[in-house]
C-alpha positions as CSV (number, residue, x, y, z in Angstrom):
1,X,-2.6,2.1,29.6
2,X,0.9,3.7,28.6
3,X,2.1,0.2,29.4
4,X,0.7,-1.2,25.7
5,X,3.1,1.1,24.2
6,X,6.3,0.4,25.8
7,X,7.2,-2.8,23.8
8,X,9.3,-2.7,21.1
9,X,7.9,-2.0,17.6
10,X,7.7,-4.6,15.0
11,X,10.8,-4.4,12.0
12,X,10.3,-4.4,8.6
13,X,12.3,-7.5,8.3
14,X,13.9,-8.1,5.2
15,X,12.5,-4.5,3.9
16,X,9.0,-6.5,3.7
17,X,6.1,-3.9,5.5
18,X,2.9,-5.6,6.1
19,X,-0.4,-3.5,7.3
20,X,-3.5,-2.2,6.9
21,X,-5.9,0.6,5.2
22,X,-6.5,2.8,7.7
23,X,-6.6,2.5,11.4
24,X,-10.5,3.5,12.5
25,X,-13.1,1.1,11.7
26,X,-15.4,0.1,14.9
27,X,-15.0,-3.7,14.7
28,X,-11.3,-3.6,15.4
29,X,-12.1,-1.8,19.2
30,X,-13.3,-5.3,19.6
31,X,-10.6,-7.1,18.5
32,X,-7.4,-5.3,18.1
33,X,-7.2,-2.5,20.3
34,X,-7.2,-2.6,23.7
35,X,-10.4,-2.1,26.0
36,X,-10.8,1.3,27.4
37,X,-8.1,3.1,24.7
38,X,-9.1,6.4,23.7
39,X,-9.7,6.9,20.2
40,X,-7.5,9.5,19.8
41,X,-4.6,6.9,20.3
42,X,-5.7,4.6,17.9
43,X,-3.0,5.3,15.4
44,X,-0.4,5.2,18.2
45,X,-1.8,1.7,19.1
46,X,-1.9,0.7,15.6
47,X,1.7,1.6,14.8
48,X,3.1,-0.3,17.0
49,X,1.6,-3.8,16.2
50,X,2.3,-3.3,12.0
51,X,4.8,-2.0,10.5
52,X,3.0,0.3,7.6
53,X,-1.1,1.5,7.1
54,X,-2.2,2.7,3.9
55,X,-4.2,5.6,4.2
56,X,-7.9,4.9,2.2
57,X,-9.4,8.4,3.5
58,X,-7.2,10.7,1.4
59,X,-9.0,9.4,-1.9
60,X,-11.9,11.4,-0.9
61,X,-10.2,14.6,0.2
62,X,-6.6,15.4,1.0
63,X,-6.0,16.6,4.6
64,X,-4.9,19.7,6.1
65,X,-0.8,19.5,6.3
66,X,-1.2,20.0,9.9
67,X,-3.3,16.8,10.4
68,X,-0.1,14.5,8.1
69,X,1.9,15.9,10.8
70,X,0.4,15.3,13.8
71,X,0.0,11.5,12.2
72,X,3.5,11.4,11.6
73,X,4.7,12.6,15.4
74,X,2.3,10.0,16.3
75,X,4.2,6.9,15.0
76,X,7.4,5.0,15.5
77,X,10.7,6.4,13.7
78,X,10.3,3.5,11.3
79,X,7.0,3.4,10.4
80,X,5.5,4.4,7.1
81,X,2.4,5.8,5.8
82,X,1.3,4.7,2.1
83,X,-1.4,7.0,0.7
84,X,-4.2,6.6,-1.8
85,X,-4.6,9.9,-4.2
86,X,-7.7,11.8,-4.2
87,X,-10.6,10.9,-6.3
88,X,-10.8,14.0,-8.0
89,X,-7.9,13.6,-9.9
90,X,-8.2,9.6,-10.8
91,X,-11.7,10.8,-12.1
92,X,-11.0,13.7,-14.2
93,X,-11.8,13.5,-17.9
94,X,-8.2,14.9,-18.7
95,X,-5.3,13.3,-17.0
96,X,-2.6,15.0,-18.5
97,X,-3.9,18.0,-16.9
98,X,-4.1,17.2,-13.4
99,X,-0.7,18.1,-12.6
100,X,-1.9,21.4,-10.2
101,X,-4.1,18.6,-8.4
102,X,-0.8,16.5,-8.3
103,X,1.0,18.7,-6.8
104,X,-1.1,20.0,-4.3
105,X,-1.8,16.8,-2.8
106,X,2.1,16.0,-2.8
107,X,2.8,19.1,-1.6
108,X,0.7,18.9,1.8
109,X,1.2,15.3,2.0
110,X,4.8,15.7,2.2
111,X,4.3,16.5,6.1
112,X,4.3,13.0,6.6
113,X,8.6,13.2,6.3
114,X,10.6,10.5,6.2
115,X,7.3,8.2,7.6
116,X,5.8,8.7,3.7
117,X,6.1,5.3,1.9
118,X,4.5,4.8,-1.6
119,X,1.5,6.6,-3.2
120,X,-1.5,4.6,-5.1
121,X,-2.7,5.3,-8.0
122,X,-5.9,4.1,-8.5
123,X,-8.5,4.0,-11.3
124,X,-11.7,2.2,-10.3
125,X,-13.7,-0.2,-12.4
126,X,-15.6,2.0,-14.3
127,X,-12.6,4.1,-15.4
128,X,-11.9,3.2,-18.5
129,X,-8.2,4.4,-19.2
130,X,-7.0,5.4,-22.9
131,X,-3.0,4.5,-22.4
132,X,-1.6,8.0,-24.4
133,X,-3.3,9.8,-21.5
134,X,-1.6,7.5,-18.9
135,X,1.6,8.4,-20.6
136,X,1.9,11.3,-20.2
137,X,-0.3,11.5,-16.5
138,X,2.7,9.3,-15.4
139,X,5.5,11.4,-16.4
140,X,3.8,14.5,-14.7
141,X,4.0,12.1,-11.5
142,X,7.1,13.5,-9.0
143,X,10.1,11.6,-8.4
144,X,11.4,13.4,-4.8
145,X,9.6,15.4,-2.3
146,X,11.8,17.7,-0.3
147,X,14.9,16.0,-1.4
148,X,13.5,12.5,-0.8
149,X,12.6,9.7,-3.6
150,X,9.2,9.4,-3.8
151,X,7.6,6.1,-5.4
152,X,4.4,5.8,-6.6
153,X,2.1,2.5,-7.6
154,X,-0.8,2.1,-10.2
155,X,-3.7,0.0,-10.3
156,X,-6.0,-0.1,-12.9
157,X,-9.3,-1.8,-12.0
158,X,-10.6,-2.0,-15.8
159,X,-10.0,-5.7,-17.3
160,X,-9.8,-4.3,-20.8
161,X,-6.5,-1.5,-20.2
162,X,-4.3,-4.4,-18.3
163,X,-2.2,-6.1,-20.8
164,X,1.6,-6.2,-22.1
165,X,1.8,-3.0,-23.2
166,X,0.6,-1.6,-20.0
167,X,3.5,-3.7,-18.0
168,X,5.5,-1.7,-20.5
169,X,4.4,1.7,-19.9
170,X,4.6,1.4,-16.2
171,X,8.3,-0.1,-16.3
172,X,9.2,3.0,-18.4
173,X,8.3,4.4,-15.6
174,X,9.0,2.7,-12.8
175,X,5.7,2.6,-11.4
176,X,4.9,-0.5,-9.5
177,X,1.5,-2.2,-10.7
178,X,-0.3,-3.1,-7.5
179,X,-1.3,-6.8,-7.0
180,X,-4.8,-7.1,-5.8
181,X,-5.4,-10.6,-4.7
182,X,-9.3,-10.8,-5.5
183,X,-11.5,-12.3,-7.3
184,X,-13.5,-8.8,-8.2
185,X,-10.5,-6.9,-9.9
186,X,-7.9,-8.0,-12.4
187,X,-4.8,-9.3,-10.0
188,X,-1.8,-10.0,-11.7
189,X,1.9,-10.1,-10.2
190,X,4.2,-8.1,-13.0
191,X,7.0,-6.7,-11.2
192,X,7.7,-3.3,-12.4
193,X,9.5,-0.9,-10.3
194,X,12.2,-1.3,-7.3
195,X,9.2,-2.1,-5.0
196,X,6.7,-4.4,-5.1
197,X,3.1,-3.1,-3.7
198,X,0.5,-6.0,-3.0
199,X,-2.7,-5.7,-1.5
200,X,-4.8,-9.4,-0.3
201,X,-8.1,-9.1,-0.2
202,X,-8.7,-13.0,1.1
203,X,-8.8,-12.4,4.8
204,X,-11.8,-14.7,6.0
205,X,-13.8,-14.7,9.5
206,X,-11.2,-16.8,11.0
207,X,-9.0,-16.1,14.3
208,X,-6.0,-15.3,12.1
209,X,-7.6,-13.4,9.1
210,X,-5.7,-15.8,6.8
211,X,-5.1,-20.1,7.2
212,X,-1.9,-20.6,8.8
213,X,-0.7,-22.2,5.4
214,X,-1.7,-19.5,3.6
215,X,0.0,-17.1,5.5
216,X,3.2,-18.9,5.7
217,X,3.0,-18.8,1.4
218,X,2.7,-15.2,1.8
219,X,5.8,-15.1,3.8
220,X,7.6,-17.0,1.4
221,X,6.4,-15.0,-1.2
222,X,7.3,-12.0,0.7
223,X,10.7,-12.9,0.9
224,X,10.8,-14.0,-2.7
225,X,9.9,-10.5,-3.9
226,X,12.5,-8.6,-1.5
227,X,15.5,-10.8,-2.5
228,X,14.5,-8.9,-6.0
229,X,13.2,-12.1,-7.6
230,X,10.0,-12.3,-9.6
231,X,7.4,-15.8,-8.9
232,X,6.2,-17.5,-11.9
233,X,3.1,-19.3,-9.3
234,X,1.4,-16.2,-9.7
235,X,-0.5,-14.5,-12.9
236,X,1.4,-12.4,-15.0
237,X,0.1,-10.2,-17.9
238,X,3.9,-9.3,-19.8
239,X,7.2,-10.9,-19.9
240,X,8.9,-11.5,-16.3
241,X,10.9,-9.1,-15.4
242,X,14.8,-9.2,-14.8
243,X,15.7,-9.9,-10.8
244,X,17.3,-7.5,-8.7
245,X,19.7,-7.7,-5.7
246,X,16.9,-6.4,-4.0
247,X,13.4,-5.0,-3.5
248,X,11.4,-3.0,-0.9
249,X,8.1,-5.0,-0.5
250,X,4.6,-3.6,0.6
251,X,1.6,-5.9,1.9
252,X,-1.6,-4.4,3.1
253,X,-4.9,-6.6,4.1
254,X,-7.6,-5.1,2.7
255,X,-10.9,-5.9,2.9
256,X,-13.0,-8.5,2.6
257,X,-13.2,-10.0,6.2
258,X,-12.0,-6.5,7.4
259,X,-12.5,-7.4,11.1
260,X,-9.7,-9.6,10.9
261,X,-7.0,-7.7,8.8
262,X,-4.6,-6.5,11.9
263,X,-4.9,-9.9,12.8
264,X,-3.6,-11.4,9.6
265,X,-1.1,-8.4,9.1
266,X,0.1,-9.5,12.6
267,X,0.8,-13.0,11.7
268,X,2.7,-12.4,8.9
269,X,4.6,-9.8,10.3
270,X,5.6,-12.8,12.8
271,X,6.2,-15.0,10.7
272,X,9.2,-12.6,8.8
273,X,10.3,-12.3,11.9
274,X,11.2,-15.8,12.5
């Protein structure tokens, strides 16, 4: 069994990480790990086949510091975790102030080290969002954890707070708007930060998760937003934005045809490779 983790770990070629949320759903011992692994190794497994997972469970409860770091010893030096940020404080009535929650969660999910990539900010559809109060909840946000930059992306779920002026806020503050390929939520591609933090919710029932054409676009794409260049193909709410020599680029499967995300995530991932 030790055999499936002596291959090399996938790069994040071209700074382009492509994963999944979360690594324990039954389905995937089916279909992506291996027959007769131990639960317990899942994340280990899982590592080593993407190069990123975006942790879903933290939105309903941050976890004991102890538990980020035993997730961190658990995966490859150049791995990275993103996070989604607790519930209670995308709920609460008063944004602006939150910033005790903030920092809690920060504070014990800065365990994960160096292997700590982007926290989501996410207010779901019912959550309507007044933009004075998203002000001033962004600026409370933390730039650096323990000496390290720490980047942060925002998705906002109701149609009605997603236009110009939001671009603008979040570019004031170099938040990166999360693009959310779906039909069910507004999904549109402003770039808005350094980083640029999609997550596809097409995968379909298919071998691959994706059509081979459709994942090669995605690579493309990909590597279009990492050479720091916006793409006028896809919806945009504000005015482009300017390119730049380069940007750090995030891609998580998510949903939909769940039982085939690591599969898709694993085709693209090849595909940047080539």
């Amino acid at each position: 069994m030790d055999d499936l983790f002596a291959a090399p770990s996938p790069t994040a070629a071209h700074g382009i990480r492509v994963g999944i949320g979360g690594w324990t759903f039954a389905p995937w011992r089916k279909n992506f790990y291996p027959d007769g692994l131990v639960q317990r190794r899942e994340l280990e497994f899982a590592s080593r086949q993407l190069t990123a997972i975006e942790i879903n469970g933290t939105y309903y409860g941050a976890q004991k510091p102890a538990t980020y770091a035993s997730w961190r010893d658990q995966v490859p030096d150049s791995f990275v975790f993103s996070a989604k940020a607790p519930k209670r404080i995308m709920q609460s009535r008063s944004l602006a102030s939150t910033q005790a929650q903030v920092e809690d969660f920060v504070g014990g999910i800065a365990e994960l080290g160096a292997r700590l990539g982007p926290l989501v900010w996410q207010f779901e559809a019912g959550r309507r969002v007044d933009a004075g109060e998203l002000d001033a909840f962004l600026a409370l946000l933390p730039r650096d954890i323990e000496g390290r930059p720490l980047r942060h992306a925002l998705e906002v779920r109701d149609p009605a707070a997603v236009d110009a002026d939001l671009i603008d806020l979040a570019r004031r503050h170099q938040v990166a708007m999360v693009f959310t390929d779906s039909t069910d939520y507004p999904s549109f591609a402003d770039l808005t930060a350094d980083f640029v933090y999609a997550r596809l919710m097409r995968s379909q029932p298919i071998d691959t998760g994706y059509p081979s054409k459709e994942l090669d676009l995605w690579a493309e794409r990909a590597r279009t937003w990492s050479r720091g260049e916006d793409i006028a193909g896809l919806p945009h709410v504000g005015e482009a934005a300017p390119a730049l020599p380069r940007r750090d680029v995030f891609v998580y499967f998510i949903s939909s045809a769940k039982e085939r995300n690591p599969a898709a995530a694993m085709e693209l991932i090849r595909r940047l490779a080539g």
